[in-house]
Residue, then its C-alpha position, 0 to 999 in steps of 0.5 A: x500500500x502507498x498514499x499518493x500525494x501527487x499525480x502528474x500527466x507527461x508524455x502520455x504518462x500517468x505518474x502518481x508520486x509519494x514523499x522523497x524522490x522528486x520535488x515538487x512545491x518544495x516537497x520531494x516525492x518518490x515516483x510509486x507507480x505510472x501507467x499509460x496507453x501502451x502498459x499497465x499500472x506498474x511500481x517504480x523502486x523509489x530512489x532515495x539515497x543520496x548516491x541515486x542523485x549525487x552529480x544529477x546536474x553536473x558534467x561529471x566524467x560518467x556523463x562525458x564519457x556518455x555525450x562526447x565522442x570516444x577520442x574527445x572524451x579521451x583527449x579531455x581526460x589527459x587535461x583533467x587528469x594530467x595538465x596536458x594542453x586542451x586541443x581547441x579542435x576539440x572544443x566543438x564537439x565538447x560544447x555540443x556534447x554539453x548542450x545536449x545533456x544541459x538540453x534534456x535536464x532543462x538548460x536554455x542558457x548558458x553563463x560563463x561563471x567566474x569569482x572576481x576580487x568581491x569575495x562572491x561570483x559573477x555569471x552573465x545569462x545567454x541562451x542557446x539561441x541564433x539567427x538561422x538566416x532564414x529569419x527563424x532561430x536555432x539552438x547553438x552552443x560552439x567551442x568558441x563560446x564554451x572556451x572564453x566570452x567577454x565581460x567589462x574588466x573596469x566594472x570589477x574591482x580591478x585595482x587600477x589596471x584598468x581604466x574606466x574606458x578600457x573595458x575588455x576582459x575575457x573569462x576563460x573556460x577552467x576544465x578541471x572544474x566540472x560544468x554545472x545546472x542552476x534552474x534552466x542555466x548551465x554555469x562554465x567555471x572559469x578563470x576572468x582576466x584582463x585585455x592586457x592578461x593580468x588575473x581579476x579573479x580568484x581561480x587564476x592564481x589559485x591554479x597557478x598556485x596549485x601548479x607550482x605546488x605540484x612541481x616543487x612537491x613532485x621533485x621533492x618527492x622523487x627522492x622517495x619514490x620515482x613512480x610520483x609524476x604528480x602531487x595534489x592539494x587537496x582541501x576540506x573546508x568547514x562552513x559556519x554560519x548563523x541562521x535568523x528568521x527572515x521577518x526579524x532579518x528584514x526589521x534590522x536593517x543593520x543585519x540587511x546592510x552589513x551583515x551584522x548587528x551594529x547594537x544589541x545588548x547581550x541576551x541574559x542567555x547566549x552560549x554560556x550553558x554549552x547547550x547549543x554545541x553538537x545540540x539537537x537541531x531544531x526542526x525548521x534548521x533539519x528541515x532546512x539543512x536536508x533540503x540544502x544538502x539534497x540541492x548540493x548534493x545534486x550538484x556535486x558537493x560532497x556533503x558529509x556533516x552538519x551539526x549545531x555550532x557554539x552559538x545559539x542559532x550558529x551551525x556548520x556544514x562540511x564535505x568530504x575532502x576533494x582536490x582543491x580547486x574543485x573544492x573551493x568553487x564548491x564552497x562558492x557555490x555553496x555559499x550561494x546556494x545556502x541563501x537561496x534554499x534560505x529564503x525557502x525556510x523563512x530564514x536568512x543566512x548569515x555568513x558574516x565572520x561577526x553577526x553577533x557581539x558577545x559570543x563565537x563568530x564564524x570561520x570557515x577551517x579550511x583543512x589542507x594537505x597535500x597527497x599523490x597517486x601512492x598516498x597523503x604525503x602529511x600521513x604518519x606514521x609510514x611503513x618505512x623509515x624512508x616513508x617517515x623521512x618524507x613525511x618530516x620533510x613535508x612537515x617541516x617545510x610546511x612550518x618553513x613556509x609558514x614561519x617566513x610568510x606568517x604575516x602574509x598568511x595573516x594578510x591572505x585572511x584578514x578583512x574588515x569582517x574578519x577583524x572583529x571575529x579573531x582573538x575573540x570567542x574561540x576564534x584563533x589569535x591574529x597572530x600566526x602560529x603552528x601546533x603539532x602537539x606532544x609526540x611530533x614537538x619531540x620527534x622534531x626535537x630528537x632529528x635536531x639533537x639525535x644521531x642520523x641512524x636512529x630517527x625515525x620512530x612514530x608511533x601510530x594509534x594507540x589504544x586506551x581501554x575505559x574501565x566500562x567493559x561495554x566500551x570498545x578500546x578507543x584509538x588515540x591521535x598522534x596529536x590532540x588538537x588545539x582550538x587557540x592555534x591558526x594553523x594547527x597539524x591534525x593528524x594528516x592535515x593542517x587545518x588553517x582556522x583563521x579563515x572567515x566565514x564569508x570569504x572566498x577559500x582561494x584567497x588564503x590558499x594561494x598564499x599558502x600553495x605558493x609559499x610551499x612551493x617557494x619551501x620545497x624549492x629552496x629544500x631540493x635546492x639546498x640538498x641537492x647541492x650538498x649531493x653534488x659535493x659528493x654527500x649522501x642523498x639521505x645524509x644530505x637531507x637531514x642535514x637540510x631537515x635539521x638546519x630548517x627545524x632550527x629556523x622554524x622554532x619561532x613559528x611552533x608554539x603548542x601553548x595557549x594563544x589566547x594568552x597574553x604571554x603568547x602576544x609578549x612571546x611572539x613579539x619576542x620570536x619575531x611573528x607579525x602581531x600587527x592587528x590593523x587590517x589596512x597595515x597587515x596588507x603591507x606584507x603582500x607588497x614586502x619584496x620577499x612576498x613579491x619575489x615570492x610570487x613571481x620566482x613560482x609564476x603565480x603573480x606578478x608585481x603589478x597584480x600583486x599592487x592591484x589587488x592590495x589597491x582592491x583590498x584597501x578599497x574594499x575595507x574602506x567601503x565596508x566600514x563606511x557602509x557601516x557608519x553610514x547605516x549607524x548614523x542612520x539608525x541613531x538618528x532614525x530610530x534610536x533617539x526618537x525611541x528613548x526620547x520618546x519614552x523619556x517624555x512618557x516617564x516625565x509625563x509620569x513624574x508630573x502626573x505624580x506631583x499632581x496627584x501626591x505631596x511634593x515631598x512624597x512625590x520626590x521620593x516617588x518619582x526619584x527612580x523615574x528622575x534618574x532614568x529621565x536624567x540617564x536618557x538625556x546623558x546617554x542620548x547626548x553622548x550619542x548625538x555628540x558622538x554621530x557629529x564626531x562620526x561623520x566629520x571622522x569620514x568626511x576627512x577620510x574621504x578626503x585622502x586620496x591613497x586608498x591606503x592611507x584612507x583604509x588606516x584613517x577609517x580603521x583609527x578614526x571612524x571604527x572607533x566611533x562606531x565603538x563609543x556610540x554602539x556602547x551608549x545604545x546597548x546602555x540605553x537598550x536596557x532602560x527603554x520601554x520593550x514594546x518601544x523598542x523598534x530592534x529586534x533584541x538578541x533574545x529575539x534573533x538568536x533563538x528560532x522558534 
């Protein structure tokens, strides 16, 4: 027996459905039976798993191997899997085979789809459509259309390559990255630059970091193993983010503007219970959390877990690692997606680092290793002692990399999002260092101080046993894991935690792909000469290994980063512990992080200038869009709110000395005085302080070096913004609720 909950009439068939195989009004329903003319009445087996519709809209290597010809499915192959040069001959046949399959899942458009430097992605709609000439239309798609199309370079942040008149620029078909549906449009990935050949996007450089990784990573490895051709990154981010529900969203135009509350004073309840962590999920968040997974899981992204964050209303989703390119535009696409399943559920996505003060914000953990053909080249322990060897060296010239670059690294995820998250709640310190716990700080400090015969012994899991005979032998990690580190070894990865929530992935890893191709080049370098003066290829790499533990002890600290003796000890150690946003910028300018970039060919100076002229740019524009919106609060609700109600507690106060003896009345009234009196105060120091705020921009705005300009709002106008926002929460406290015309965090942050 079945209920059928819907029926449908197409081609001649009659379909009736129930629940959780296709969607319909926003339920999903199982095709149970279907008739026609030609057949009888027959049951259908439901598809329910996720493995049924895993890749449904994506142009996966099953589906190119179905829609594209032998040879060209075979020619597209060796590029995706082996870097090797795409044919143009064969783009034709790709773009046909592709219109074809995007045809029948309900494709009539095409988009070339790209991340330029707004930290979201751009697509621009054209359909499958051309002149017959004979004054009808037909259905096209060509090679030369997949391959590149043109979009307006100076409508992008560009950081002044181009100029307003020169508008050219090309998106470039990325075939590593699968081709996609969204509604009736199929999304090319693609890289974006300009007329003149300079990268304006995010994919560019991440390519061309991932490929000198490969190289560095590949030679590096051939002293191993010889049967290692190529090594890849991989990637496993971990996406937080806040959910509020939508009419709440649309009465804080705070929220809608910038992404997060600007006042709001704490809730009497937040995260201090440790309830909402690893929690039951709320029904509406299920309901919400299933359907986006359905959604991403249709589109490729290997969902793996979701579970309640810290903070009330805070959540997290996290895939299955993948290579990381295809990686990161799932998380973009991701991000996109997560908005508009959102709306479906009455909710509204929050992605901002810091939507709520006072308790954790969002990051996005992006976990990094690197592996080959063979295995995880960041794995321990190893069936050989030469296995064990790799495994150091790879690990060490991970600390190299991040030693001589922390301030970069600090750079590549700082915002003026960011800034408000790191230090804070749990978040990791602005301040970049790397934990690698007990048993690899001693093996590290046993190769620096041992003899070269006797190195490499790692110990694997080890077992504990619980004295609850029920309770299976638990395995424990070669490391434990620290919470307040940035960049922290968790067993066969770094997990670089100081990524925020909204930003793009790219932007961190591109700093640290290309820093360890730069360490692994000057490793195989350095080793390689000591071989050619005749030492031992193994001698000659501990000798390299030893030398590099030694420069890179500065950047290991397994302590408490939220110390304030770590922030005197780094200092100390000689680590970046610059906290202002436009300042931490300088390093991507600093010579050794240009020489950087250009000796792996991942950028060049003048993009390098281009895109700190974006950042500055960007920050800037961020904390005017915030200024400006609390200015407009104040004036707009705040103020007439508590002056309001101070009229109506005076109105109190006078009708009190009609009705009573003036001596009693004062004793009456004397509570209502005092908040008469805090009103006016407060109301005052905010008035003062909006006056001071706006003549803090109006200078600002005046400078014309973008850099200057992000340091002037950073020092004048975002401390501003401080002071007014702690006489509002004050002044929340004492205003009648139902004047109130905020939403209060009690409100926002627990779903109903």
């Amino acid at each position: 027996m079945f209920v059928p909950l819907a029926v449908s009439f197409q081609d001649g068939v009659l379909k009736i459905y129930t629940t959780n195989s296709i969607k319909m009004n926003n339920f999903r329903f199982h095709v149970v039976a279907e008739a026609s003319k030609k057949a009888p009445l027959k049951i259908v087996t439901p598809k329910e798993r996720p493995s049924a519709y895993f890749g449904k809209y994506v142009f996966n290597r099953a589906k190119m191997q179905k829609y594209l010809p032998e040879n060209v499915f075979q020619q597209l192959s060796d590029v995706i899997d082996n870097g090797a040069h795409f044919n143009r001959a064969i783009a034709d046949a790709v773009a046909t085979g592709m219109k074809q399959w995007a045809q029948e899942n309900g494709a009539t458009h095409y988009t070339h789809w790209f991340q330029p430097l707004t930290e979201g992605t751009a697509e621009k709609h054209d359909a499958f459509v051309e002149f017959d000439g004979k004054g009808g239309m037909i259905e096209e798609f060509s090679g030369k259309l997949l391959i590149q199309q043109e979009a307006d370079s100076s409508s992008f942040p560009n950081g002044g390559i181009r100029n307003t008149f020169e508008a050219r620029g090309y998106s470039a078909w990325d075939p590593t990255s699968p081709v996609f549906i969204v509604d009736d449009t199929l999304c090319i990935p693609t890289i974006f630059i300009s007329y003149t050949g300079e990268a304006l996007d995010y994919k560019a450089p991440l390519l061309r970091s991932l490929h000198a990784v490969d190289v560095a990573a590949t030679a590096v490895c051939q002293y191993f193993d010889t049967q290692i051709k190529k090594v890849h990154t991989n990637l496993g981010w971990e996406q937080e983010y806040f959910l509020v529900d939508e009419d709440l969203y649309h009465a804080r135009p705070d929220l809608m503007l910038t992404g997060r509350t600007l006042m709001g004073h704490d809730a009497a309840k937040n995260q201090q219970m440790d309830d909402h962590y690893l929690g039951t999920i709320p029904e509406r968040v299920q309901a919400y959390m299933k359907d986006l997974e359905i959604r991403a899981l249709e589109l490729g992204i290997p969902c793996k877990t979701r579970h309640n964050e810290v903070a009330p209303n805070q959540f997290e989703l996290a895939p299955i690692f993948e290579e990381c390119n295809l990686a990161n535009d799932h998380n973009m696409l991701l991000m996109s997606l997560m908005k508009r399943v959102a709306r479906k559920h009455g909710f509204r996505v929050l992605l901002h680092e810091k939507p709520f003060a006072g308790i954790n914000g969002s990051g996005k953990h992006n976990n990094w290793s690197l592996s080959t053909d063979t295995g995880v080249l960041l794995h321990a322990p190893g069936k050989t002692a030469e296995d064990n060897l790799r495994f150091v060296v790879f690990l060490v010239e991970t600390l190299m990399c991040v030693y001589r670059h922390n301030g970069l690294l600090k750079a590549s995820i700082m915002s003026a999002t960011n800034a408000h998250r790191l230090g804070a709640n749990e978040a990791p310190p602005a301040i970049i260092s790397s934990f690698l716990g007990k048993q690899l700080s001693d093996l590290l400090h046993h190769i620096e101080v041992a003899d070269k015969d006797d190195l490499f012994t790692l110990n694997g899991k080890q077992g504990m046993m619980l004295d609850i005979p029920e309770i299976p032998e638990l395995f424990l990690d070669n490391t434990d894991r620290n919470r307040t580190s940035p960049f922290a070894f968790t067993g066969n990865r770094f997990e670089f935690r100081a990524v925020g929530s909204e930003a793009n992935c790219a932007c961190a890893l591109i700093v640290l792909n290309t820093a360890m191709a730069e360490a692994l080049n000057d490793f195989k370098q350095r080793v390689d000469e000591l071989i050619a003066k005749g030492e031992d290829k193994t001698s000659a790499i501990i000798d390299v290994l030893r030398k590099d533990i030694k420069t890179c002890k500065p950047i290991h600290f397994d302590g408490n980063g939220y110390s304030d003796e770590w922030v005197e000890e780094a200092k100390r150690r000689g680590l970046d512990c610059e906290n202002s946003c436009p300042i931490v910028f300088d390093r991507y300018l600093d010579e050794q992080s240009i020489e950087m970039f250009e000796s792996t060919g991942v950028m060049a100076r003048n993009e390098l200038v281009a895109r700190n002229e974006v950042k500055w740019e960007m920050y800037t524009k961020k904390i005017q869009i915030e200024a400006r919106v609390m200015g407009d609060l104040t004036m707009n609700h705040i103020i007439p709110v508590a002056t309001h109600y101070q009229s109506q507690i005076a109105e109190n106060v006078s009708h009190m000395f009609n009705i009573f003896e003036r001596t009693e009345a004062e004793k009456l009234t004397c509570r209502n005085k005092k908040i008469i009196r805090e009103i006016a105060e407060r109301t005052q120091r905010i008035e003062t302080g909006v006056e001071e705020l706006i003549n803090a921009r109006k200078i600002a705005n005046k400078i014309t070096s973008e850099r200057d300009k992000a340091i002037a709002y950073h020092d004048t106008v975002a401390p501003k913004m401080e002071e007014i926002r702690y006489q509002i929460d004050k002044l929340e406290l004492i205003v009648s609720d139902e004047l109130w015309t905020l939403p209060k965090y009690r409100e926002l942050l627990f779903i109903r």
